[in-house]
N, C-alpha and C positions, 0 to 999 in steps of 0.2 A: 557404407550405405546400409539402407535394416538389409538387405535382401545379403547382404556380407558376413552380418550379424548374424544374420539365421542356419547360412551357408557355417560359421565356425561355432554356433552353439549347437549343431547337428554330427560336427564331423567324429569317427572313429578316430583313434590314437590305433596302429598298426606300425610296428616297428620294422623300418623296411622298407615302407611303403609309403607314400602320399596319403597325408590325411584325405579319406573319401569326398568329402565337400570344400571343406577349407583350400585344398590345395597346397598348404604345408608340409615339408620331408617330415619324417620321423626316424630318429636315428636307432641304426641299429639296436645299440645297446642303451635302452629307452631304460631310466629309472624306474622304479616300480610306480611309482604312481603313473609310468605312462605305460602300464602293461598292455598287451596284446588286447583292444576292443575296448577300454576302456575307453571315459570320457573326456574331454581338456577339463582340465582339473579346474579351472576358474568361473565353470560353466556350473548351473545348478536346476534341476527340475523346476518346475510348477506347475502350481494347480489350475486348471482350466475350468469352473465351474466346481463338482465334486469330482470329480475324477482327474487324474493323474496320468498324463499323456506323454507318457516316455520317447515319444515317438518326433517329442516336437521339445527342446527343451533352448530357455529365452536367458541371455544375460541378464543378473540381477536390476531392478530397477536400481535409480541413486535414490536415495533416503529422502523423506519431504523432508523440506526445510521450509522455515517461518519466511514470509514475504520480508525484503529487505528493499526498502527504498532507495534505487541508486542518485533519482534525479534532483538534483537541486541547482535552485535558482538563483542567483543574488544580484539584487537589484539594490542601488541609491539614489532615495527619494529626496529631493532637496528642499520639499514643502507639501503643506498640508494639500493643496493641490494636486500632488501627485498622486498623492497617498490616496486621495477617492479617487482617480481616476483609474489607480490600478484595480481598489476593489471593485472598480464598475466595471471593467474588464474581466475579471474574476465572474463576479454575479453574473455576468451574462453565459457563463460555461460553466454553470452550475447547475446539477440535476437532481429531480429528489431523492432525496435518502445521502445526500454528499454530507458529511463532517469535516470542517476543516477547525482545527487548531491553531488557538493566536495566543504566542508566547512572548515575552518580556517584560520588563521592570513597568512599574508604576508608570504611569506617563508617557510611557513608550507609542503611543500613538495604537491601541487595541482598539479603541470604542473608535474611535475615528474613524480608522480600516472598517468596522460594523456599519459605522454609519453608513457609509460611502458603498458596501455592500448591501446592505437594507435598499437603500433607496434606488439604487438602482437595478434591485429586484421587482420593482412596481410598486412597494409602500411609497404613499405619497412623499412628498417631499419636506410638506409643512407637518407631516409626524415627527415629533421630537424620540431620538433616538440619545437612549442614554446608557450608562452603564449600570446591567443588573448588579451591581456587588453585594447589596441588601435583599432585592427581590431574588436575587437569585436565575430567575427567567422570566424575560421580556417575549414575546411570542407577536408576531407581525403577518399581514396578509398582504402579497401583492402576487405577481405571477405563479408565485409560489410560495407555500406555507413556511417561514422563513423564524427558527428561533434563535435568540440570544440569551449565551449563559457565561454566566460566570460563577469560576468555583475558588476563588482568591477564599473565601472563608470557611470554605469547605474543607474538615478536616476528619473524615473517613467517610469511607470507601461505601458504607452502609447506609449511607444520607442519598447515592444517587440513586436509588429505586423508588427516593420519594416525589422526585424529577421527575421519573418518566421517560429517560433518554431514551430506552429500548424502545416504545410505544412511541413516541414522537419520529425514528427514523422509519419504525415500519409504518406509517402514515406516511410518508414522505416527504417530511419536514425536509430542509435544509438546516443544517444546524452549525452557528459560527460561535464557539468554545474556546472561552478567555481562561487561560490557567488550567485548562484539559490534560496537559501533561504530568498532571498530579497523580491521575488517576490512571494506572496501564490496562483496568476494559478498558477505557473510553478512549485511551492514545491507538492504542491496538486496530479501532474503525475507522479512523481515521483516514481519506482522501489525502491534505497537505497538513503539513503544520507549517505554519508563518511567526518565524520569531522577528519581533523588533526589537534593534539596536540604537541606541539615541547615539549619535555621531555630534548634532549641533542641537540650538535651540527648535532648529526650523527640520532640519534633514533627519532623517532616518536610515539606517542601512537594513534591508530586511532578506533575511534568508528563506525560502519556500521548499522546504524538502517533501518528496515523497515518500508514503506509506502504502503507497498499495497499486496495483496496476491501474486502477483508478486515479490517482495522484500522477502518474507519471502522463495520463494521457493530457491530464491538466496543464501539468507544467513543458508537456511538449507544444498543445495550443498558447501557453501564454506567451512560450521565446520566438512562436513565428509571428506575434502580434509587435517585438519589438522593433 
């Protein structure tokens, strides 16, 4: 427990005797590093503010580590039908400023999944949804300010500041990013990425992994929806 914690980052080492807090023996014949009043050796100071408070001393933190997405999803779509149904699923638990990532081959059913999310973000219906691979960004208004990009021909790193992705999330775009994994800023903010698998002419197998605790709250709404 912390209050254990604090109990054994505080205790004396006395040879002899019960550690003062900890409640741990100390042996007679204590190595030198566990000399008389000395501290547990695994224990280390810190700084409280400017000052340095001997009086109170905290096991090391662990080291930040980068966000690792555990959760993933995997779902097979047996037709195009599905496949909008789940991004209308999706679109509805989507927030501004969400990035999601859509990866695979040519034809893998990317712009589809877009579609199916577009329109069931509140762009009309009778909006034709296509795929930016020439524009680049397609930009859409319904519930929410909703863009499509594609970066299939995008090939440095130095062309997306001419985009605008930075400026479009802090707006609170939603932003659905075909071939985004080219690019690690842009993978890196990422909410899910969604790779499609072509299995048949009709079917799909699509994996939804998570990047960020944002993503993970995603894919825990979409598996109680199944």
């Amino acid at each position: 427990s912390a209050r254990d914690l604090w109990k054994t980052a505080n205790c004396a080492m006395r040879p002899g005797r019960w550690h003062r807090n900890c409640g741990k023996p100390v042996r007679k014949n204590a190595a030198a590093d566990e000399a008389p009043n000395s501290r547990c050796p695994n224990k280390r100071a810190v700084r409280v503010g400017h000052r340095l408070r001997r009086s109170l001393l905290l096991p090391l933190a662990p080291p930040h580590r980068p966000w690792h997405g555990l959760g993933v999803l995997e779902l097979q779509l047996n037709d195009e039908g599905e496949t909008l149904a789940l991004a209308g699923a999706l679109a509805d638990l989507l927030a501004p400023g969400d990035l999601i990532l859509l990866e695979g081959s040519l034809g893998a059913g990317k712009t589809t999944f877009s579609r199916g999310a577009i329109h069931a973000l509140g762009v009309p219906a009778d909006t034709p949804v296509t795929s930016p691979t020439f524009a680049l960004v397609h930009q859409y208004q319904g519930r929410l300010s909703v863009v499509h990009v594609d970066f299939y021909r995008l090939v440095d790193a130095a062309e997306l500041g001419e985009l605008g992705i930075d400026e479009l999330l802090e707006e609170g775009s939603v932003l659905l990013v075909e071939w985004g994994g080219k690019f690690p800023s842009v993978a890196s903010r990422a909410a899910l990425c969604i790779d499609f698998e072509i299995v048949s002419d009709d079917a799909r197998l699509l994996r939804i992994s998570s990047r960020t605790a944002r993503g993970e709250e995603l894919i825990a709404a979409l598996s109680s929806l199944r």
